[in-house]
Structure formats: C-alpha cells, structure tokens
MIKE-480332 format. One record per residue (C-alpha): residue number from 1; residue in one letter; y, z, x. Coordinates in Angstrom, 2 decimals. Layout:
<dokes>
(doke NUM,'a',(Y,Z,X))
...
</dokes>
This chain:
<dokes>
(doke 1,'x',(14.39,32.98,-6.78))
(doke 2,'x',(15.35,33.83,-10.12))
(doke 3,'x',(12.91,33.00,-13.11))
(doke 4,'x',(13.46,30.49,-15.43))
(doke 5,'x',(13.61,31.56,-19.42))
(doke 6,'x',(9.90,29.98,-19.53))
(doke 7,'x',(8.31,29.54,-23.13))
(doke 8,'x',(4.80,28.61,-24.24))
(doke 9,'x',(3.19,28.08,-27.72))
(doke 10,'x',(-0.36,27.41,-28.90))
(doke 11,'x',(-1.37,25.68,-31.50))
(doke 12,'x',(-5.09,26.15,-32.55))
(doke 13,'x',(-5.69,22.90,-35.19))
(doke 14,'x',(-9.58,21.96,-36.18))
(doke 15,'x',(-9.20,18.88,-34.25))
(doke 16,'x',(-7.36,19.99,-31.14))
(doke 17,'x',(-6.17,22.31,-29.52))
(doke 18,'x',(-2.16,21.50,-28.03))
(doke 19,'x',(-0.40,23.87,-25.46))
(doke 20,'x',(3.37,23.29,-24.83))
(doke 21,'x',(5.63,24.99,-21.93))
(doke 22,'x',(8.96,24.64,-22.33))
(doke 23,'x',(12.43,25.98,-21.03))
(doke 24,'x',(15.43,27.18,-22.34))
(doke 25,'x',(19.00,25.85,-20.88))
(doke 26,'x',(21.62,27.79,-20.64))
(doke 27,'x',(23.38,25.98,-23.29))
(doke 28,'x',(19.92,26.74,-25.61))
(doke 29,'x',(18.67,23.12,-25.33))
(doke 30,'x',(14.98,22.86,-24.99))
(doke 31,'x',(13.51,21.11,-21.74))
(doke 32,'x',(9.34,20.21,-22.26))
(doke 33,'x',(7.90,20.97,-18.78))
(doke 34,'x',(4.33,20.52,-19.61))
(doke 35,'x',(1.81,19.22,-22.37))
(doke 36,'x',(-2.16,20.40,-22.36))
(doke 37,'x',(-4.50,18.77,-25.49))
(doke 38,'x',(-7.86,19.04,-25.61))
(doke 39,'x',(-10.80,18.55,-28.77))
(doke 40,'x',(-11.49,21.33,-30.75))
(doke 41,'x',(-14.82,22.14,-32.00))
(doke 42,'x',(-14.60,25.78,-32.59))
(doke 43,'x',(-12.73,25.77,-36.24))
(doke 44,'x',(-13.16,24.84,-39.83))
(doke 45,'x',(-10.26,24.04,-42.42))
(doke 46,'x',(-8.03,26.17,-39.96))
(doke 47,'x',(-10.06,29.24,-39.88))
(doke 48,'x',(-12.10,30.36,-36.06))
(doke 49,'x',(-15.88,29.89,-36.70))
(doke 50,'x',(-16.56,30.09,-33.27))
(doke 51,'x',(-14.66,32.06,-30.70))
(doke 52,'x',(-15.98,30.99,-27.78))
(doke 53,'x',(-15.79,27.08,-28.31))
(doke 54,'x',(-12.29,28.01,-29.23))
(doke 55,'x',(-11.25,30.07,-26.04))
(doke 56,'x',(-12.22,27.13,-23.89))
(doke 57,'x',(-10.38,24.80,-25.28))
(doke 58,'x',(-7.11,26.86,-25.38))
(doke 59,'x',(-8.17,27.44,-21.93))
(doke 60,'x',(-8.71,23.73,-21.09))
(doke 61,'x',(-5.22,22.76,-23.07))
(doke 62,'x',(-3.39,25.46,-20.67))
(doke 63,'x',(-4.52,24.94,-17.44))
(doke 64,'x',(-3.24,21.15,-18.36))
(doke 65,'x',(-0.04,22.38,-19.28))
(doke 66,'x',(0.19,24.77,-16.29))
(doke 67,'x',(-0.78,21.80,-13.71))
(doke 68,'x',(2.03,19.77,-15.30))
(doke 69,'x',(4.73,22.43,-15.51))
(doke 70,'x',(4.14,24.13,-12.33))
(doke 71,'x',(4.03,27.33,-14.52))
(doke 72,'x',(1.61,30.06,-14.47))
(doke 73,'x',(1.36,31.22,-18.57))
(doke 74,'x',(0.76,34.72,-19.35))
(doke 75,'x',(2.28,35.59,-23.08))
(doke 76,'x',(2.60,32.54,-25.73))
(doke 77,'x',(3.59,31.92,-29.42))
(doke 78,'x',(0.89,31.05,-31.69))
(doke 79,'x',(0.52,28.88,-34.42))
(doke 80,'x',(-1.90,30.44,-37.53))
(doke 81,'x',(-2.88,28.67,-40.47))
(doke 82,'x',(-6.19,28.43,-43.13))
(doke 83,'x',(-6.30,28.75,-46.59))
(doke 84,'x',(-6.34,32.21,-46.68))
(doke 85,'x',(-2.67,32.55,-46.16))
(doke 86,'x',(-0.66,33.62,-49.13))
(doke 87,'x',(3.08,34.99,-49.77))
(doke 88,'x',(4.83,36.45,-52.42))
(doke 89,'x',(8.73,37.69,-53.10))
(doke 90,'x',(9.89,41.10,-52.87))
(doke 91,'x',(12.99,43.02,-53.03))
(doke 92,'x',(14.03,46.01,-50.63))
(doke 93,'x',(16.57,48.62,-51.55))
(doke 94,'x',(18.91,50.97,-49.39))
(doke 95,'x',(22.25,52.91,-49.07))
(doke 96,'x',(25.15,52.00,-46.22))
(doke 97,'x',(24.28,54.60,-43.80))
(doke 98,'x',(27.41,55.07,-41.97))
(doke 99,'x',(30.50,57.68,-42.97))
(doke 100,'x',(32.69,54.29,-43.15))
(doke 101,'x',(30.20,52.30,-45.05))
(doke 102,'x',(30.19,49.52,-42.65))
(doke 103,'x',(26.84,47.69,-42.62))
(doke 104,'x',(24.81,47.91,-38.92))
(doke 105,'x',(22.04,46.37,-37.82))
(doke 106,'x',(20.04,49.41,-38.09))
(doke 107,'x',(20.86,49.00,-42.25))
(doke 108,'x',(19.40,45.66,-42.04))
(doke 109,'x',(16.34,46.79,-40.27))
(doke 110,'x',(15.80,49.93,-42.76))
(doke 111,'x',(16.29,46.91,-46.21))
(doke 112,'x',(14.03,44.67,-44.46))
(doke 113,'x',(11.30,47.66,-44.04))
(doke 114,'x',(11.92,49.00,-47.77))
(doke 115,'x',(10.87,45.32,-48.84))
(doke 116,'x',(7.91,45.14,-46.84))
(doke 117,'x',(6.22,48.33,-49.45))
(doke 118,'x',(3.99,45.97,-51.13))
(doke 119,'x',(0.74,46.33,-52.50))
(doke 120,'x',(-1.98,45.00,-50.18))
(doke 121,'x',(-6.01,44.74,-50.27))
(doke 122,'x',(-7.30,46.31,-47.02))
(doke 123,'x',(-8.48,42.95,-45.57))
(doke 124,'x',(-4.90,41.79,-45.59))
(doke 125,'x',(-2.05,41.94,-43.37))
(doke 126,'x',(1.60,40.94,-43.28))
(doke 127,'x',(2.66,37.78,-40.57))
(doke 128,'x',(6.34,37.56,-41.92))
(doke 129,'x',(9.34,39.22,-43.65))
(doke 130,'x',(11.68,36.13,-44.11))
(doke 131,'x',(15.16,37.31,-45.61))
(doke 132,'x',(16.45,34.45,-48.21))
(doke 133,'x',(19.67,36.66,-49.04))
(doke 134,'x',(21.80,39.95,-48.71))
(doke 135,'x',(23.40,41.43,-51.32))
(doke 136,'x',(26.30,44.19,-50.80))
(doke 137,'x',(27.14,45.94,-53.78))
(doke 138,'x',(26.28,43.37,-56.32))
(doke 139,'x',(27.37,40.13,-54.43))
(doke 140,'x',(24.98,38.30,-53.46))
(doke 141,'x',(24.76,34.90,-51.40))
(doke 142,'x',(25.34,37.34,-48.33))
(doke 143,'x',(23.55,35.48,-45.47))
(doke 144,'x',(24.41,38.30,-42.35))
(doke 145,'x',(25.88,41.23,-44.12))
(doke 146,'x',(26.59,43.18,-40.10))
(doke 147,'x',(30.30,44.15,-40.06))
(doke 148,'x',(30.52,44.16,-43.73))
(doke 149,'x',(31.71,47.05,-45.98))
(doke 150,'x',(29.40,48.23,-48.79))
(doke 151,'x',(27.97,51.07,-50.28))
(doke 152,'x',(24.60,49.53,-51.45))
(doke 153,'x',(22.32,46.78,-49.51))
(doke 154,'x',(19.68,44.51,-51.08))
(doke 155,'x',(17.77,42.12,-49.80))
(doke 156,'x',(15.10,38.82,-51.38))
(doke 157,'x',(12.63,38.55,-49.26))
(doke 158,'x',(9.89,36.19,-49.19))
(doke 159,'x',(6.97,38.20,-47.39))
(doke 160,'x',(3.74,36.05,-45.58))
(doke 161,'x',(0.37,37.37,-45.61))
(doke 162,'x',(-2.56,36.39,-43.95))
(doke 163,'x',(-6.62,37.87,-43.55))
(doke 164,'x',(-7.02,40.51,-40.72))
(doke 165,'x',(-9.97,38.92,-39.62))
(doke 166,'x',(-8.79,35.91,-39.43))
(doke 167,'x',(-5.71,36.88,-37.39))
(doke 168,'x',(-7.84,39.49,-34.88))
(doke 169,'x',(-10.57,35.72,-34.33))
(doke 170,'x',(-7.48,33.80,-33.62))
(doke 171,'x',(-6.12,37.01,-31.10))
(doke 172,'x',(-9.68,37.49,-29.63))
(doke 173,'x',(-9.60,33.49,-28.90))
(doke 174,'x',(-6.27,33.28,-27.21))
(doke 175,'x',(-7.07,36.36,-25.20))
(doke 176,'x',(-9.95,35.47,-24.26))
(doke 177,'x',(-8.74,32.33,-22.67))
(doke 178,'x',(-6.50,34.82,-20.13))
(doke 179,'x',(-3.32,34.64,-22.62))
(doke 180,'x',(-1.19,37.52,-24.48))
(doke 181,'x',(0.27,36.98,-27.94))
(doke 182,'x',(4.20,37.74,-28.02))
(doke 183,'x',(3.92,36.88,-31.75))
(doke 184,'x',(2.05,35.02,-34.41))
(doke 185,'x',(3.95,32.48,-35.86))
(doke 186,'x',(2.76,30.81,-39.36))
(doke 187,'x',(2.57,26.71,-38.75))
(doke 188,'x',(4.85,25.31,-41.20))
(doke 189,'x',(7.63,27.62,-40.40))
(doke 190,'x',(7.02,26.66,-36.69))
(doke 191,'x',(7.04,22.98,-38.11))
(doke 192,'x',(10.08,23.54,-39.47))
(doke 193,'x',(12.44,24.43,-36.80))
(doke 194,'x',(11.09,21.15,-34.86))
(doke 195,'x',(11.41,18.66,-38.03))
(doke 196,'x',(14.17,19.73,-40.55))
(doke 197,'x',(17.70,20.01,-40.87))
(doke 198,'x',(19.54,23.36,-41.29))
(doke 199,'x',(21.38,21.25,-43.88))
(doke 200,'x',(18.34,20.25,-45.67))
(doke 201,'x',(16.89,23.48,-45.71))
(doke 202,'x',(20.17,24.57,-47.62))
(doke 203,'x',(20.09,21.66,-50.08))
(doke 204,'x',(16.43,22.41,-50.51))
(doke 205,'x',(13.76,20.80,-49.14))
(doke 206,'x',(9.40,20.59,-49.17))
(doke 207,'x',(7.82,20.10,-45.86))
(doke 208,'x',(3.87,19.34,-45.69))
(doke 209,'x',(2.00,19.85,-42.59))
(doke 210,'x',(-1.21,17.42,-43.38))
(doke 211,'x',(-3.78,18.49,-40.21))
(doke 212,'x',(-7.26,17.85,-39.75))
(doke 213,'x',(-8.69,20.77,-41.37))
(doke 214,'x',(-5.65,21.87,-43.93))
(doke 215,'x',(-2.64,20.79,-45.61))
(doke 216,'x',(0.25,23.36,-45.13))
(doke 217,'x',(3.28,23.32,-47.55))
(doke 218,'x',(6.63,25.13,-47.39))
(doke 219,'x',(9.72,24.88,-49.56))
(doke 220,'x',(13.34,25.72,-48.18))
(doke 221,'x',(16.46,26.97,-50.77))
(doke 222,'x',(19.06,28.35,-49.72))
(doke 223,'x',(18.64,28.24,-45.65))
(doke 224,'x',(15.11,29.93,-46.55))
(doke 225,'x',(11.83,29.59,-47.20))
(doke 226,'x',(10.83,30.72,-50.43))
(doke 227,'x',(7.27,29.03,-51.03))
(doke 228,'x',(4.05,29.00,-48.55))
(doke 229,'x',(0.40,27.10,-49.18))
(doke 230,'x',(-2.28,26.16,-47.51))
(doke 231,'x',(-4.81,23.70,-48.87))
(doke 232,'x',(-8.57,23.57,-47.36))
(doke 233,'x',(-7.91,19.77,-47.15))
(doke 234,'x',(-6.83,17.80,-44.14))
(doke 235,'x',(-7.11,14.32,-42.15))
(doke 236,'x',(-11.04,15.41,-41.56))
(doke 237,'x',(-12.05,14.45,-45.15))
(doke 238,'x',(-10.59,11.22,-44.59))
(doke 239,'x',(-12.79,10.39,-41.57))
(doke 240,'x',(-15.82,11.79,-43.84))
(doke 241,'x',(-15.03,9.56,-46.29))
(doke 242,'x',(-14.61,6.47,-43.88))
(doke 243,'x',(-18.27,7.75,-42.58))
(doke 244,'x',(-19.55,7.74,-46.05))
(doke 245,'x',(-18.08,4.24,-47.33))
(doke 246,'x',(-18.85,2.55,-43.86))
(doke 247,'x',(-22.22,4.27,-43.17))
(doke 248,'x',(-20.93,5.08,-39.54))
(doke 249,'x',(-21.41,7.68,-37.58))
(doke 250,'x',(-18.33,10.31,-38.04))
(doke 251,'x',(-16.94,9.56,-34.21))
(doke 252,'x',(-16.69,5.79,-34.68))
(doke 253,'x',(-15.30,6.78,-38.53))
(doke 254,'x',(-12.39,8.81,-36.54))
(doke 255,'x',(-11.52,5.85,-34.01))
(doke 256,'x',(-11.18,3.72,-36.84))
(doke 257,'x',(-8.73,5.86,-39.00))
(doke 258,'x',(-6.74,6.51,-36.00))
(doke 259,'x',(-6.39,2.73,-35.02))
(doke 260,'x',(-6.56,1.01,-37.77))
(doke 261,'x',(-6.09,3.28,-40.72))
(doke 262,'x',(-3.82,2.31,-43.15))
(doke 263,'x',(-3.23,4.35,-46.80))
(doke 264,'x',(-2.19,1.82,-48.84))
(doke 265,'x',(-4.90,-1.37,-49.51))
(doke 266,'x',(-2.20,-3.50,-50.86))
(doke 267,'x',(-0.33,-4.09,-47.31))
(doke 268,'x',(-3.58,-5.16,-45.32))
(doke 269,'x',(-4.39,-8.78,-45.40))
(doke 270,'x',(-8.62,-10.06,-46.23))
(doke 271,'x',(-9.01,-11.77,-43.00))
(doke 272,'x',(-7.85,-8.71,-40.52))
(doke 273,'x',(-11.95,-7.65,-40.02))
(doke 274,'x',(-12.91,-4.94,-37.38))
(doke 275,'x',(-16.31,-4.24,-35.84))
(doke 276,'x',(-17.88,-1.23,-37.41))
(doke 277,'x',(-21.24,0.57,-36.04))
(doke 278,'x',(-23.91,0.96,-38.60))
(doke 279,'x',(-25.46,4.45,-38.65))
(doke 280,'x',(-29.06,4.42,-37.50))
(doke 281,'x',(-29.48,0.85,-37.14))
(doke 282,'x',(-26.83,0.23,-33.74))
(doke 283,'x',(-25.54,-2.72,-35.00))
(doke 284,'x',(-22.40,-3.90,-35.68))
(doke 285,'x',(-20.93,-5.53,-38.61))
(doke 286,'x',(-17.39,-7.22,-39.37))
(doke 287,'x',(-15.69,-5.21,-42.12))
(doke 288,'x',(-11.60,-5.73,-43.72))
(doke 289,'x',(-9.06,-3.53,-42.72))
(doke 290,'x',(-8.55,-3.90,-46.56))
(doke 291,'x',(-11.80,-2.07,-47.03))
(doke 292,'x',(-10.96,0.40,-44.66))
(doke 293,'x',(-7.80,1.01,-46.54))
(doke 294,'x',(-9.50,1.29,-50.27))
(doke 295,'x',(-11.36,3.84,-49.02))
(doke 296,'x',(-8.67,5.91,-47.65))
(doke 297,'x',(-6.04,5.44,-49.94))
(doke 298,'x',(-8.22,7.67,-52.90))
(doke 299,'x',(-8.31,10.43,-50.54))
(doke 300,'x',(-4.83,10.06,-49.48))
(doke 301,'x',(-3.56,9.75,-53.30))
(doke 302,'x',(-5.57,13.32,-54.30))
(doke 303,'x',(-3.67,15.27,-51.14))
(doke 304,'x',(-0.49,14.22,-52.44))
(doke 305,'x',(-1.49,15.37,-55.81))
(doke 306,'x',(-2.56,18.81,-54.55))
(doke 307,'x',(1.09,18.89,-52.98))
(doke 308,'x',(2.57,17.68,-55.83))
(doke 309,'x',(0.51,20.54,-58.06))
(doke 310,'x',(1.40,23.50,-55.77))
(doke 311,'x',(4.99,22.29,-55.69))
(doke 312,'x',(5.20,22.52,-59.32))
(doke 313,'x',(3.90,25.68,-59.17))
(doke 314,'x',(6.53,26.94,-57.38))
(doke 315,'x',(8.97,26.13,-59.73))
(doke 316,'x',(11.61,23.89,-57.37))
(doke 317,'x',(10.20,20.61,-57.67))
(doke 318,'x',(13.21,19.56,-59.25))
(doke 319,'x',(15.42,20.98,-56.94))
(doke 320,'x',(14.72,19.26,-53.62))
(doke 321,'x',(17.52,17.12,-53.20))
(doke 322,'x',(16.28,16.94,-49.20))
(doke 323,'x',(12.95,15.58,-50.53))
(doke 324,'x',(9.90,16.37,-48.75))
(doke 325,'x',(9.23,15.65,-44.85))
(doke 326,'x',(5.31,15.03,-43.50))
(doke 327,'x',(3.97,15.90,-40.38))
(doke 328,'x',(0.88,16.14,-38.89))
(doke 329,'x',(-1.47,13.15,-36.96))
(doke 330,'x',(-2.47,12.13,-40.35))
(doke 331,'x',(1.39,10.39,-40.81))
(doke 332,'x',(0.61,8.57,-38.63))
(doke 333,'x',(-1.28,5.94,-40.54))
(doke 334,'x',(0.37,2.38,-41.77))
(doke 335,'x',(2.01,3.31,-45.44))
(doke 336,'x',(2.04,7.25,-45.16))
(doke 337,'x',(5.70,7.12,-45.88))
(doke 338,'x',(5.55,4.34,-48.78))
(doke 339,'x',(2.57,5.80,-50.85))
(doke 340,'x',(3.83,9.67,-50.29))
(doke 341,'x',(7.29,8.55,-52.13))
(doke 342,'x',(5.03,6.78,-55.19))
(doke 343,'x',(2.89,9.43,-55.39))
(doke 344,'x',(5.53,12.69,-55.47))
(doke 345,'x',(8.96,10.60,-56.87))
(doke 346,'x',(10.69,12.17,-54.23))
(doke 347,'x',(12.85,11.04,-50.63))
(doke 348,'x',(10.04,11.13,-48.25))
(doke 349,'x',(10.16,10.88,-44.19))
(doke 350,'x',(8.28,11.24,-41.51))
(doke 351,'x',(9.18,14.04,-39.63))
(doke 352,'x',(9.84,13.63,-35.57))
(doke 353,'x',(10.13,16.75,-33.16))
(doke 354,'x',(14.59,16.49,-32.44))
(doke 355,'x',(16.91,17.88,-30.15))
(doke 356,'x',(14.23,17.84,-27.15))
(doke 357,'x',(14.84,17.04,-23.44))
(doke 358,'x',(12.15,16.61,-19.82))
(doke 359,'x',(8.92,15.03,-21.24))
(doke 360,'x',(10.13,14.88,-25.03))
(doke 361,'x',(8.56,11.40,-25.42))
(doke 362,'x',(5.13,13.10,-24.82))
(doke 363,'x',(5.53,15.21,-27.95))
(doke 364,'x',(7.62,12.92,-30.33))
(doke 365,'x',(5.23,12.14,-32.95))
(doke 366,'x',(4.64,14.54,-35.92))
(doke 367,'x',(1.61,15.74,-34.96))
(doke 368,'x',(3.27,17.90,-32.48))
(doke 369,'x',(5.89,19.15,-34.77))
(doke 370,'x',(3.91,22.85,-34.50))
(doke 371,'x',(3.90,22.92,-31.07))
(doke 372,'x',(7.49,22.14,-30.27))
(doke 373,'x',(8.44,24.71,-33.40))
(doke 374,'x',(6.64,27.21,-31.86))
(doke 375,'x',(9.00,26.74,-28.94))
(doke 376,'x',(12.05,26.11,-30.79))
(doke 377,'x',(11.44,29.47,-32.82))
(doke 378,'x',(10.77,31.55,-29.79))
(doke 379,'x',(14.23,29.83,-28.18))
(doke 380,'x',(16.00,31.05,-31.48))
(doke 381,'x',(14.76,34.76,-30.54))
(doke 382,'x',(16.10,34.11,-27.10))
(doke 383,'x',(12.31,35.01,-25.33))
(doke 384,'x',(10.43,33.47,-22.90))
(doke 385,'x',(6.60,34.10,-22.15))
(doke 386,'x',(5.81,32.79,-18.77))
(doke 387,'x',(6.43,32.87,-15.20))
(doke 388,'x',(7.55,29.77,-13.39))
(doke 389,'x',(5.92,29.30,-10.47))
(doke 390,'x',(8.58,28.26,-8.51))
(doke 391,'x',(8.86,31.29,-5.87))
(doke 392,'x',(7.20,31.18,-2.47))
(doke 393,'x',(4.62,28.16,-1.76))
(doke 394,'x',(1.68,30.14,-2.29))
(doke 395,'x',(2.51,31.23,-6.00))
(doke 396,'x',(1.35,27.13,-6.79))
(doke 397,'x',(-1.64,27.04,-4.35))
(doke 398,'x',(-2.92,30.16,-6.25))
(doke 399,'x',(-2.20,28.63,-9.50))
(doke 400,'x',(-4.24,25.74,-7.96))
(doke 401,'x',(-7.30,28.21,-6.67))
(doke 402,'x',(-7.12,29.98,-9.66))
(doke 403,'x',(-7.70,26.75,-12.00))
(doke 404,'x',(-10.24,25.48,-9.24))
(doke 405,'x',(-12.12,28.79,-9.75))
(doke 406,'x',(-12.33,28.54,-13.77))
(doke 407,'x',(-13.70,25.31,-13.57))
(doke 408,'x',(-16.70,25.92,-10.94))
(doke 409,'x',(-17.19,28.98,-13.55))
(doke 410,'x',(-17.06,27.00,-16.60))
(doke 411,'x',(-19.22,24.03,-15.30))
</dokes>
C-alpha cells in the first residue's frame, strides 16, 4: 500500500513533554492521528539539564502517539526554546545570474546565503534565515521575486541564533529516544503557524508563548517575523509562588493553579474556599480562591511587564494593530485574557490551534499551539517524517513487540 504523507513534531517544554503525528490531505488539510504527553523532569527554563530523564520521556510521549496513530515514527520536527536564543537583522547582497536577468530560485538561494555572513561567537549557531522582503533593483516590498526581471537582488532578513550546546543536548535527547531530527524548528514560529492569521501577521502582530519554564515572544510585520525573545520566566514560578504563599508542597501548589487558578483577585468571590495541604504538618486547611488569586496575579502582572519591556525594545509596540495572541497552559487560567489587555493596552486573545481535522479536540487548547505548529510548518514544506504502519498485519504487531520490549527494558 502506498504511504501516507505522515508528520511528527516534538515538543520538549520543562513541564512536559507532547508528541503529535499528523497527516497531510491531499488538499493540504491537517488530520491529528495521534497525541503522546508525558511529565518532564529533565529541563530547566527550557534548557536540557538532564539527557537521560529527557530521552524517556520523549520516548514515553511517542510510543503514546505511535499506539494511537498506528504509526511507527522515525524522523520528527522539533520544537527548541531557552533563553539563550537570540536574533538579529541582516541584509544579503547579489547580482541576477542569468544572461536574461530573470530571477531563479538558485538567485534566491545565493541572497539568502550572502545574508547569513554574520559575525558569530564559536558557541553559537544559526536555527533560521527568515526572509521579511526582496528587493529587485531598488523596489522593495518584493515578497517572491522568481520569474522577475532585475539586475540586482536584496534581501532583509531576520536571522535566529541559538547555543550549540544547547541544540547538540536537545539532538542527543531526541536521538536517544530512537528518533531523527528532519529540522529544528524555534517554538514561537512553530506557535505561529497553529495560532495566527496570515492577515494578522501582515497588519502586525506580538505573539507570547508563556510555558512552564520560559516566556517566548515574536513580533510579525509585514508577513514576517522580525523580533524573537525568550524570557527565563514561565508558569513554574507561579506554582513556586503558590508553594511559598500557601506553605504547600510544590505538587499540591501545581493542582491548585491548574484547577483553580485565577490571575485576577477581583473576579473570585470570599466564600469560594479550597482545601490546601500544609507542608510538613499533613493537614489541611480551608483557604479563598481570592487568596489564591492575590498571590498569582503579582507574578502574572511582572510577565506581562517583561513582554511589554522587550516589545518596546523592539521598536513596534505601536504598530500592532493585530494585538498580541497568548498561548501556552498558563492561558489557561480564569482572567488571562482580561488582565493581559490592562496590563499591555493592546487587543489580546487567546490563541486556539485552527484549521485541524481527526482528533483536533485533543489538541485545541493553547498549550498545544507548538505541537500542532510544528506540524503545520512541516505541511507548509510539503514533508512527512514517518511511516504509517498500515502495510501487512505484522508491521502493527511489531510496532506492538517493539513498544512491549522498551518497556520490560525501561522497568
């Protein structure tokens, strides 16, 4: 039988780890055909401090995914992310190669190279060379210059870096697990593809990725992205604070943020009380959802200020008219929406993975707006990773001896 165009992604986060298999329709539409989550323990503000505890859970998340989809994963996309990513602009120069000075694809290739020449420290490497615009002999605005005549080709780039150590951990994990890297993909331009609108990316718009471990920010101009952050701060903090302020242990302080968190102290009433542990003492006392929500909402209100601070720094703030778009589990809590518009005086929404088909209600909430990017951006290359494991019988009772075996192994 024929294969299916199969794609997987990865997304390593400090709290979990999410695996996604996915495939593309012949009209391009995106079909989830399998979901794998499972706890991470293995990473700190989005940076591998432990490859092993890392490789089994991307190992754990997959074989999920593969029992669901009935697809055996060999090559995925991968999310990367931690505060050592940084970007810059750049420009790239070249002259229309041709005799008729018609503009090919192998021009494009040779502009995009001439604007990768940058600068770097040895412990650095590049992740992306994003094209924002074309210009062909002076006029610029040029989105695909192919076909075009011109002497002269420039292109703005906006060029993605990331620490070569950092990068090799996250490889080493993913390989280790029995997976191949078709390409590393940073998280908020995977984010992006599952959450925002072409035509808000033209108008211009901010997207922050708010995670456990780190809070990742890009801003879109022009169909582009033209500004990339990553702050060390994330949804963790929160549940360190609860800990703190509750004197609970840090498990309990998680369950609580996640079902009855709430950012903003004004909307909770005094009488709604929950039962909290006391650390050291197991007991357990009634405390206000109000209290639960003063103590967040601080937290909450100095991420958005961080946001707001690097998004002045890039110099659009102003210029947003598609306002900024949150994902990430942390959204999820009562008020995200309502104290993220006080706090940056811009159009704020939560952002929900569109355009999805098969088990799309699994991954609608933001906090799997990665994961389905990662798919969506390798459908826009037109590449799969994986091989469905829909041939003869015994292709899916290996799959089945195969996870069997790993988890005797791993016990």
């Amino acid at each position: 039988m024929p294969k299916k165009n199969i794609v997987a992604g990865v997304d390593i986060g400090s709290t979990k780890v999410a695996v996604l298999v996915g495939e593309i329709t012949s009209h391009g539409y995106l079909e989830i055909l399998g979901v794998g989550e499972c706890q991470a323990s293995g990473l700190r503000r989005g940076v591998i401090v432990d490859i092993e505890h890392t490789s089994r859970a991307v190992q754990a998340a997959a074989e999920q995914a593969e029992r669901m989809s009935g697809v055996q994963l060999h090559t995925v996309y991968a999310g990367l992310t931690g505060p050592h990513i940084t970007s810059m602009g750049n420009r790239g120069v070249v002259a229309v190669s041709s005799p008729d000075k018609e503009i090919s694809i192998e021009d494009v290739n040779r502009v995009l190279d001439a604007s990768r020449v940058i600068s770097l420290p040895g412990d650095k490497r590049i992740i992306h060379v994003l094209s924002r615009e074309f210009v062909v002999d002076g006029y610029d605005g040029v989105v695909d210059p192919v076909g075009m005549s011109g002497s002269r080709l420039e292109v703005e780039t906006h060029i993605v870096t990331a620490s070569a150590a950092a990068v090799q951990n996250l490889l080493k994990s993913i390989q280790r697990a029995g997976l191949s890297v078709a390409e590393l993909v940073l998280n908020p331009l995977a984010s992006a593809e599952a959450v925002i609108l072409p035509a808000e990316k033209e108008l211009g718009v901010a997207l922050a990725d708010i995670g456990g471990g780190t809070t990742e920010i890009a801003l879109f101009d022009r169909g582009g992205m033209c500004f990339t952050s990553v702050l060390p701060v994330g949804g963790e903090h929160i549940t360190s604070d609860l800990a703190v302020g509750l004197r609970t242990p840090l498990q309990y302080a998680e369950k609580i943020k996640r079902e009855n968190g709430c950012v903003l102290a004004s909307l909770m009433p005094d009488t709604a009380d929950i039962d909290v542990e006391t650390i050291g003492l197991q007991q357990w006392r009634k405390v206000s959802r109000k209290t639960v929500a003063s103590i967040i909402e601080p937290r909450v209100q100095e991420i958005f200020a961080l946001i707001k601070h690097e998004m002045k720094k890039s110099g659009l703030k102003g210029m947003l008219p598609g306002g900024v778009v949150i994902t990430g589990g942390t959204a999820l809590m009562d008020g995200f929406g309502n104290l993220a518009y006080e706090e940056l005086s811009l159009p704020v929404r939560v952002g929900q993975p569109l355009h999805l088909g098969g088990l799309a209600d699994m991954v609608s909430g933001p906090q799997y707006a990665t994961v389905v990017g990662l798919l969506q951006y390798a459908a826009k290359k037109g590449t799969g990773g994986a091989e469905a494991g829909e041939g003869p019988p015994w292709e899916n009772v290996w799959l089945l001896i195969r996870n069997w075996v790993r988890n005797i192994l791993g016990a």
